[in-house]
Biotite code that builds the C-alpha atoms (Angstrom):
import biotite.structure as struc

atoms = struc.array([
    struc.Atom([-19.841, -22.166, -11.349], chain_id="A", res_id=1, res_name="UNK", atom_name="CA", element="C"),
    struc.Atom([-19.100, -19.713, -8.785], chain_id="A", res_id=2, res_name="UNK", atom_name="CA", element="C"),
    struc.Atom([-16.100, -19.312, -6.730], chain_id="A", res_id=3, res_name="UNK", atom_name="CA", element="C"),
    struc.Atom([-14.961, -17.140, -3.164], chain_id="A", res_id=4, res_name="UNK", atom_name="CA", element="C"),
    struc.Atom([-12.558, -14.731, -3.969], chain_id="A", res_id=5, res_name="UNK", atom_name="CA", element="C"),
    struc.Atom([-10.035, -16.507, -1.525], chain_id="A", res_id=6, res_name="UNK", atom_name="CA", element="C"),
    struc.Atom([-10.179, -19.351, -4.143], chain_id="A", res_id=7, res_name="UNK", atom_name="CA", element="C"),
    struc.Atom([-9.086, -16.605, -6.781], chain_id="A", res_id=8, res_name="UNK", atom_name="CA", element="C"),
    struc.Atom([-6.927, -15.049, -4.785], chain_id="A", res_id=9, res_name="UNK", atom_name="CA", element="C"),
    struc.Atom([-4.817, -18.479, -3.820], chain_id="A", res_id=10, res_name="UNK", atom_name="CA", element="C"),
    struc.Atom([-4.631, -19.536, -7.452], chain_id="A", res_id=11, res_name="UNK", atom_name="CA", element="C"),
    struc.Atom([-3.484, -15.645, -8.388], chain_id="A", res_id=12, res_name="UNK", atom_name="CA", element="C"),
    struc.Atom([-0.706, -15.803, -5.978], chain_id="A", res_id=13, res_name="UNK", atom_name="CA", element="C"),
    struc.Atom([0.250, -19.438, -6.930], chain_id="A", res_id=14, res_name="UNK", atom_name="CA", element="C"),
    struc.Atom([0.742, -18.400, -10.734], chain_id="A", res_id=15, res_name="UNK", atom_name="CA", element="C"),
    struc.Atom([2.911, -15.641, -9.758], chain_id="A", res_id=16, res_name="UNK", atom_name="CA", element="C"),
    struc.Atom([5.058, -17.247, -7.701], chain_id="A", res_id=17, res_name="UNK", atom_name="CA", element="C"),
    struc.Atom([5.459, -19.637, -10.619], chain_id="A", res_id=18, res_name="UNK", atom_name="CA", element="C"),
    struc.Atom([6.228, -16.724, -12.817], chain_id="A", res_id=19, res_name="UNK", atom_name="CA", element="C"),
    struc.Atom([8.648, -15.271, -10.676], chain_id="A", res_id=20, res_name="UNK", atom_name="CA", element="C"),
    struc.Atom([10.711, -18.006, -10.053], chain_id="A", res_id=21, res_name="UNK", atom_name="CA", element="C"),
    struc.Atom([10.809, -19.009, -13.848], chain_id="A", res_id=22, res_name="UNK", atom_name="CA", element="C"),
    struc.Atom([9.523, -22.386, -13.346], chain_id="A", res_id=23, res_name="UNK", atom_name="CA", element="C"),
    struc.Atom([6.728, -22.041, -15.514], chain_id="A", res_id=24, res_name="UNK", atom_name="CA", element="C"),
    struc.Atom([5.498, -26.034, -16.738], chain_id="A", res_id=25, res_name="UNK", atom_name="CA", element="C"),
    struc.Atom([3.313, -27.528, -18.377], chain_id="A", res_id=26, res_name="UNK", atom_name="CA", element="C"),
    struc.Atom([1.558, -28.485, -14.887], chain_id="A", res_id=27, res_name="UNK", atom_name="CA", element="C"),
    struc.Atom([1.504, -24.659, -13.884], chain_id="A", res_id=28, res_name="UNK", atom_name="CA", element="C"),
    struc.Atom([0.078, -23.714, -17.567], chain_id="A", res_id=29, res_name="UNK", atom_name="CA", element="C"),
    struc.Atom([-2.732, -25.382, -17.211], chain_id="A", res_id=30, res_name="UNK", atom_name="CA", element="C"),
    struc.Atom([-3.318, -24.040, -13.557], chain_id="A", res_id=31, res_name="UNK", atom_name="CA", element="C"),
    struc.Atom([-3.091, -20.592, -15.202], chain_id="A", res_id=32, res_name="UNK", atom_name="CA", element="C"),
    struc.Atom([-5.521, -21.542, -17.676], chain_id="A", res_id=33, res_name="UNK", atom_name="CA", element="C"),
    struc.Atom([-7.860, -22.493, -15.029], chain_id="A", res_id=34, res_name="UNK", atom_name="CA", element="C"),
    struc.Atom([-7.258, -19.642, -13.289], chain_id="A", res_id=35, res_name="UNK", atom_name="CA", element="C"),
    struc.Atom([-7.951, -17.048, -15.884], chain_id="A", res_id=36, res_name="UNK", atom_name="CA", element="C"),
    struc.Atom([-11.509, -19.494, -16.637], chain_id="A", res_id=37, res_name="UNK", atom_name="CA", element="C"),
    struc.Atom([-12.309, -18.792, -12.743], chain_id="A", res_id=38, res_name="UNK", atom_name="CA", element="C"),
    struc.Atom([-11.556, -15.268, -13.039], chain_id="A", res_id=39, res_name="UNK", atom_name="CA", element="C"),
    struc.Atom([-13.832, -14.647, -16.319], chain_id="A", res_id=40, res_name="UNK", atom_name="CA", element="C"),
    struc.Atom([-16.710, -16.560, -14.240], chain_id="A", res_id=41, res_name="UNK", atom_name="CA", element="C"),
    struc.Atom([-16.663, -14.312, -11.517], chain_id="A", res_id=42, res_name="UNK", atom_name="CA", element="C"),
    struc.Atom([-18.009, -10.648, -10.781], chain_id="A", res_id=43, res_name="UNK", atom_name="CA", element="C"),
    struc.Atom([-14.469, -9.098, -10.961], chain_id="A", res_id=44, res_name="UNK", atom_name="CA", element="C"),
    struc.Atom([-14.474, -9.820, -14.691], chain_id="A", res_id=45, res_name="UNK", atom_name="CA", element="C"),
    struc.Atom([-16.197, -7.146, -16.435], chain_id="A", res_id=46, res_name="UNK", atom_name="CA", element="C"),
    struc.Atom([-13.644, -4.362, -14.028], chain_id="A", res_id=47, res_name="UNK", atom_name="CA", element="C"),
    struc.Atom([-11.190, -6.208, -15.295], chain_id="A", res_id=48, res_name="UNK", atom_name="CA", element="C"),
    struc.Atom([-11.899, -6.190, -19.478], chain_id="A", res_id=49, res_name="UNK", atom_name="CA", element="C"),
    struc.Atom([-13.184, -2.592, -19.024], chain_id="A", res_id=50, res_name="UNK", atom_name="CA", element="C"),
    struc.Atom([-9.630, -1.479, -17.664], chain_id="A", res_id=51, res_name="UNK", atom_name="CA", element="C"),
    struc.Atom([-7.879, -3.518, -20.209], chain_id="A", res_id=52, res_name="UNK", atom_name="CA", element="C"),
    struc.Atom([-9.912, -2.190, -22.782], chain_id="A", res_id=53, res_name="UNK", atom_name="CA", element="C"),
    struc.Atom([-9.379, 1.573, -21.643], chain_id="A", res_id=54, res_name="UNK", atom_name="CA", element="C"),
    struc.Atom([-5.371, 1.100, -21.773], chain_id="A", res_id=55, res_name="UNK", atom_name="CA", element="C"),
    struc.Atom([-5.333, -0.182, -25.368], chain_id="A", res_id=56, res_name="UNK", atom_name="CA", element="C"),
    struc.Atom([-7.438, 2.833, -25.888], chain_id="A", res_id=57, res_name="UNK", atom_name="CA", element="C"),
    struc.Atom([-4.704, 5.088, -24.557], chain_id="A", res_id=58, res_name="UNK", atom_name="CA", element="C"),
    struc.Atom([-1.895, 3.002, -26.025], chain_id="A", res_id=59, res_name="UNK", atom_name="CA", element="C"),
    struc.Atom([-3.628, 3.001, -29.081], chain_id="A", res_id=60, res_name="UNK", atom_name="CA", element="C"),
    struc.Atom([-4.121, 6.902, -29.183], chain_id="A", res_id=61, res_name="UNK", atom_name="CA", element="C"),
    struc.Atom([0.132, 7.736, -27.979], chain_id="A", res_id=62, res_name="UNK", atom_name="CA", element="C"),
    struc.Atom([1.188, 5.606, -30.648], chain_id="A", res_id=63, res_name="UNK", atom_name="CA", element="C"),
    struc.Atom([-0.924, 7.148, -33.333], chain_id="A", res_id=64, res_name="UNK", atom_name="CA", element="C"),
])
């Protein structure tokens, strides 16, 4: 299932608007949920896990 980036893009800015305005429900969850399956679909995924990856490196080696 592939999707534009606009599509990603409008559902990113949707869940942060919910998240900033604290009106986080059950309704919103689940559009976060789909969101984050749309993002793991699409090419900006592997970016994305390689830079999370890399911090909890770094994290990992200040705290030890």
């Amino acid at each position: 299932m592939a999707f534009s980036v606009s599509a990603l893009f409008l559902f990113g800015v949707i869940v942060i608007i919910f998240i900033r305005n604290k009106q986080m429900k059950l309704s919103h969850a689940i559009l976060a949920a789909l969101f984050g399956f749309m993002v793991s679909q699409s090419t900006a995924a592997k970016p994305i896990q390689d830079f999370l990856s890399q911090l909890a490196k770094t994290i990992s080696s200040v705290v030890s």
